[in-house]
N, C-alpha and C positions, 0 to 999 in steps of 0.2 A: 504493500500500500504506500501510495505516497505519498509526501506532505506539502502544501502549497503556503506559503503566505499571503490572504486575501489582499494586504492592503498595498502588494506589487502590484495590483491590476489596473491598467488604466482606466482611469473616468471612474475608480470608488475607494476615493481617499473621504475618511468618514468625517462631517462636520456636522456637529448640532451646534441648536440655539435656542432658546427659550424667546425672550423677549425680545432681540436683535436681530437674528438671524433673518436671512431672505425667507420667506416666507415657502415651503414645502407645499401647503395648500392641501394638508391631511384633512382625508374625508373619510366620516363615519360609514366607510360601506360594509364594514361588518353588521353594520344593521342590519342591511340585506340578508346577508345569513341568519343572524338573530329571528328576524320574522318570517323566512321561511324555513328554520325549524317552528315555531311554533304553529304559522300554519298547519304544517302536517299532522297535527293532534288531529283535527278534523274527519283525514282522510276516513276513518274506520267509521263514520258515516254515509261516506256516500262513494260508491261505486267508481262516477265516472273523476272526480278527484284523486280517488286512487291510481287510475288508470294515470293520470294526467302529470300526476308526483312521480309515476313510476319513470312511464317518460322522459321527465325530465332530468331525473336525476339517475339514469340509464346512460344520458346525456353526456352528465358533470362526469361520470366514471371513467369517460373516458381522456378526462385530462386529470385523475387523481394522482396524490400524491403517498408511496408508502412511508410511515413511521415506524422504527422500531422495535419489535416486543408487544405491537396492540394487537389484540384478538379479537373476534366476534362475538357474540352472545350467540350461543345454540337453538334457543326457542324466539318465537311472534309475541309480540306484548312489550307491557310496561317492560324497559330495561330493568336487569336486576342491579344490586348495587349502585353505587355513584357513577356521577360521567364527571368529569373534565375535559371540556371543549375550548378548545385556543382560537380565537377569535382574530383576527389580521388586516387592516385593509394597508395596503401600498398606496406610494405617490407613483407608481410607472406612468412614464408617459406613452407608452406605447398602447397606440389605438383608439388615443382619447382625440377628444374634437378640439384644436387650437383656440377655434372661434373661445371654446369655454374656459380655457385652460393656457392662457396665450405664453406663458414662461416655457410651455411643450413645443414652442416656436423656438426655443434659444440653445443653440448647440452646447453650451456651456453649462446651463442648467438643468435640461432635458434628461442626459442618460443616467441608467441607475434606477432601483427600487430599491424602497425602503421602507421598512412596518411602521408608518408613524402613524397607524391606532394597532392596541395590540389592548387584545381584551381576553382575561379567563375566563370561562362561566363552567361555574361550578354546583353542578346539581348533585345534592347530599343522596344519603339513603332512605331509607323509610324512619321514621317522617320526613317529607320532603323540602326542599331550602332550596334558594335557587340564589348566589351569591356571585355578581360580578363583578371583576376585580381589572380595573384598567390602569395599565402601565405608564409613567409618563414617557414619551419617546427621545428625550434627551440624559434619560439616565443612565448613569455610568454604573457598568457591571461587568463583571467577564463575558466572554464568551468562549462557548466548548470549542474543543477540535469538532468539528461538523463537515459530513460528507460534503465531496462535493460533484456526484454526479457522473464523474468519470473512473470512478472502482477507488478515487483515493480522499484525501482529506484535506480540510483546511487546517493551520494552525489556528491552538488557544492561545485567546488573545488574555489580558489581566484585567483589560478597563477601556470598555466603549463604548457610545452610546448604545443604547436599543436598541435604537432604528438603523446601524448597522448588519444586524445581523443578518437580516431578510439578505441585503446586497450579497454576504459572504456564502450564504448558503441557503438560500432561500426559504420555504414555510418550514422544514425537517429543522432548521440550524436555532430558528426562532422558540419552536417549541424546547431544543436541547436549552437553550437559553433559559426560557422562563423556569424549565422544569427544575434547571442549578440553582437558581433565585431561589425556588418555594418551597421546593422539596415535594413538589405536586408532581405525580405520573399522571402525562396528559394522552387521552385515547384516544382523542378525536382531535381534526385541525381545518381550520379553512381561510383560503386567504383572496380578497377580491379591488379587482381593480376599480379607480373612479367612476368608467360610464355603467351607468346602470340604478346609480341611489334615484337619480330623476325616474327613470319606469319605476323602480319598487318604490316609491313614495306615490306615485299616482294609480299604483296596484295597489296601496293601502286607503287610497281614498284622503291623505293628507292626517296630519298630528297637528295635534295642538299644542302650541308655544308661548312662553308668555317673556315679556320683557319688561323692565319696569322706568323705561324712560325712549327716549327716539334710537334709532339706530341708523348711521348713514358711516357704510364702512367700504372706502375706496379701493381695499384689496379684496374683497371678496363682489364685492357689486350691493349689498345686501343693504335695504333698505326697511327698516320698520318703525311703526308709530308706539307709543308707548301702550302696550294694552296686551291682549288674550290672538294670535294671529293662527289661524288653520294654515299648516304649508305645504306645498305637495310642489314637486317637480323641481324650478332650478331653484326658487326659496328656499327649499329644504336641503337642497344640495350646497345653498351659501348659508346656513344658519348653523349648518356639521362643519363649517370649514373656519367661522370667523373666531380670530380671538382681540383683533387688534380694538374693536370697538366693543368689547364687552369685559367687564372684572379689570383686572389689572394688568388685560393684554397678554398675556402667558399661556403656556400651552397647557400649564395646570387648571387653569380660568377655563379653557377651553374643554376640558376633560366632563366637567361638571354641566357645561353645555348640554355636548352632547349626550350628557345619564341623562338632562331633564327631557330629550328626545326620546330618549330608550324607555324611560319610565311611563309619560306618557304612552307611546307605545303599546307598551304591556298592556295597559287599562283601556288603551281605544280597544284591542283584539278582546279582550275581557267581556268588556260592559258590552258591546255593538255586536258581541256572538258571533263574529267573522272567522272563529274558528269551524265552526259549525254549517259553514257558507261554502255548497258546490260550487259555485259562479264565481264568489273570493280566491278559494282554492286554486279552479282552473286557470287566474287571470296572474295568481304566482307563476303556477307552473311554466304558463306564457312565456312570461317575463324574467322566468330562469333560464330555460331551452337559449333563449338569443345571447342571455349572458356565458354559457356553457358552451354554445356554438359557434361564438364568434370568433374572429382571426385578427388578433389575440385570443386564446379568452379570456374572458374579464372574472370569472371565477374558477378557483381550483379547490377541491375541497383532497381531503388524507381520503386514501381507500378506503378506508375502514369508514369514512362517511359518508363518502358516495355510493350510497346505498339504502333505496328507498324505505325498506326494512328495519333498520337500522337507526335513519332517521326517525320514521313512528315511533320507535322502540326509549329513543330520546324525549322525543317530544313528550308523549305520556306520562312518560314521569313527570313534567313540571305542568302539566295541566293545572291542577289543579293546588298548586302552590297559592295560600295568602299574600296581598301585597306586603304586609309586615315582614313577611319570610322573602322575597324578594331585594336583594341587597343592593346597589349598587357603590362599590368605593373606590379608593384611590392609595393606592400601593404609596404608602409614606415616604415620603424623602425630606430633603431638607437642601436647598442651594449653598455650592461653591462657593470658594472665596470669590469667582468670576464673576458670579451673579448671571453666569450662562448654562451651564450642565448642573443636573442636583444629582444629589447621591443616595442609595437607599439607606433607608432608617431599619435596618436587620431585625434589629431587637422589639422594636415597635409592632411590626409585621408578623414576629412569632406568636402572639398568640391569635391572629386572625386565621392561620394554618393549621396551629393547634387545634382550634374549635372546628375548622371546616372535617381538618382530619377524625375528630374522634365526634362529628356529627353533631354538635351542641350550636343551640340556635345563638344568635347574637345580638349584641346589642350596642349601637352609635350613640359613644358622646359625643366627639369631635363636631368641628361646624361642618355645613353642608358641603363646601368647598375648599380646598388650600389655595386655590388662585382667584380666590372672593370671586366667582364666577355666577354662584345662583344665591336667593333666599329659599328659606321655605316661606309660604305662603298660607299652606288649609292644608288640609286631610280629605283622604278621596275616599268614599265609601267602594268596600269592594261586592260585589256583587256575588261573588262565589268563599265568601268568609264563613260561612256558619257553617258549624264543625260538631260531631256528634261531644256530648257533655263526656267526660272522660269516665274511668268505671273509680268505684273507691279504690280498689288495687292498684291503680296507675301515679304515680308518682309526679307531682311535677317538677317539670325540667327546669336544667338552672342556664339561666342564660348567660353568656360569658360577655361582660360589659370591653370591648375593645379601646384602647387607649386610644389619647384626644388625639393624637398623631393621625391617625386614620381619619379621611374624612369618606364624608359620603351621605345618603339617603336612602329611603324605602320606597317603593313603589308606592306606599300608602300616602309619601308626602309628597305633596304637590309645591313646585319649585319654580322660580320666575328667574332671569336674566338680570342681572346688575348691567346695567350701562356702562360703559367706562369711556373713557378718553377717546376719542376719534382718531 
């Protein structure tokens, strides 16, 4: 086997930035994924859905990617045990529309991909928890020796960003990564390029977002009035992208953004029974096939998830998770002397791992955000929350209160956009 040093290779000498940096223009398209697994709960209602997920995701197998050591589950149904699903979206420019995306015009800036959203999602065991954990994409960490695709390897690095590692060795290097971080064995992985959040937002029928002051942001386009705004298409594509006009312009600001996207989310698929929706279904399915078939594709899911089966098999398990039990946070760090790369907070983070490992529900002090990004606002009634009264025998659980280090929210809290600086 042999060994390469990535950072010999032209055009991916690795540079982060939080606050300074030219702007990457990382978009939440792991959303995409995110909702259609949850779609797919649906499927075991209705027929031609099935058909239609099968298809599509018949599709995606054939640009999958293998990890490691992951296995199948033997039998149809709820998955047994937990999942860890690594969540990805890339800045590549390859295959995107300039008009949208015009730095994909500039030779200099263009080549290269790199994870700048990188999300766990971590579905517990019985009882079920649905906990995602999103990385900042300028933090400094090692990274593994990671194949690279021609029988040999890349070298370990000691300290890089993130968002590096996708370039060194693409979705396989990224999970080696996160999984050194966390001590997480992750089974599942999927990583998706820019075009496509505009069709999955308008196959969602638009989320709802809220800001709590005007917004008029010259790097993303993105323009909103201070209030409650429905977005679907390229709004929704600039409101995953911007950080510069919202919180304190950081990508940490930005992070919390995009949970209050994710969050709503969960609740529009919830409340509006769109899981439950042949016609919903089929218009995912759609609008995956073109992402899975295009040239590029714009989505690559691990073998082990491109696989209709499989995916049900996921999804079912967090069907019916409470928004309370629904997590979303932010893997603690703390800024550099530089005030440009942060660094992880180790200690901070052990017991968020702890808990997820040995299955004990959790619970947020921290504020909503590290990069003042959102408030909380109200509490969302959830629609599928009532849960049979426990027997006298059952014990109740203790919840393991997570230090302020951590920030984050619940599905159940409804979160608004700080304004910031133009």
């Amino acid at each position: 086997m042999t060994s390469r040093t990535p950072g010999s290779t032209p055009g991916k000498t690795p540079l982060a930035r939080h606050a300074v940096r030219k702007d990457r223009h990382p978009v939440m398209r792991a959303l995409s994924i995110f909702a259609v697994v949850l779609a797919v709960v649906g499927v075991s209602a209705a027929g031609v859905a099935a058909y239609a997920v099968w298809d599509t995701f018949s599709a995606i197998g054939e640009n999958s990617v293998d990890l490691a050591g992951a296995a199948l589950p033997p039998s149809i149904g709820e998955i047994e045990g937990g999942v860890n699903l690594l969540l990805v979206g890339s800045d590549s420019c390859e295959g995107q529309d300039v008009a949208l995306f015009p730095r994909c015009a500039d030779p200099d800036d263009a080549p290269g991909e790199r994870n700048d959203v990188t999300m766990l999602v971590h579905i517990s065991d019985q009882p079920r928890r649905v906990t995602v954990v999103s990385f900042p994409r300028d933090m400094l960490v090692p990274i593994p020796s990671c194949p690279d695709g021609e029988g040999g390897s890349y070298s370990a690095m000691s300290s890089q960003p993130l968002n590096a590692s996708y370039e060194y060795g693409g979705l396989a290097c990224t999970v080696l990564t996160i999984e050194e971080l966390t001590g997480e064995d992750i089974q599942f992985a999927g990583a998706i390029r820019w075009t496509g959040v505009i069709d999955m937002s308008d196959a969602i029928g638009g989320v709802d977002v809220c800001v709590d002051g005007d917004i008029s942001d010259p790097h993303t386009g993105l323009s909103l009035t201070s209030g409650t705004h429905t977005l679907q298409g390229v709004e929704a594509l600039q409101f995953l992208r911007i950080r510069h006009g919202i919180g304190d312009g950081s990508d940490l600001g930005r992070i919390s953004n995009q949970q209050q996207f994710m969050s709503s989310l969960v609740r529009k698929l919830k409340s509006d029974a769109l899981l439950s929706n042949p016609a919903v279904l089929l218009n995912f399915a759609t609008t995956a096939v073109g992402l899975t078939r295009s040239d590029p594709p714009q989505l690559v899911l691990s073998s082990e998830l491109a696989n209709p089966t499989r995916m049900v098999q996921i999804a079912m398990a967090a069907k019916d998770v409470p928004y309370e039990d629904i997590v979303f946070v932010q893997y603690p760090t703390e800024y550099r002397s530089d005030f440009i790369n942060v660094l992880p907070l180790r200690d901070a983070a052990a017991p968020l791992f702890a808990a997820l490992a040995a299955n004990q529900p959790i619970t947020l002090t921290g504020e909503a955000s590290q990069g003042s990004g959102v408030d909380v606002t109200g509490e969302a009634a959830d629609p599928g929350s009532a849960t049979p009264a426990p027997s006298e025998s059952s014990a109740p659980e203790t919840r393991v209160e997570l230090p302020t280090e951590i920030t984050g929210t619940t599905a159940a809290q409804v979160t608004c956009t700080r304004a910031g600086d133009q």
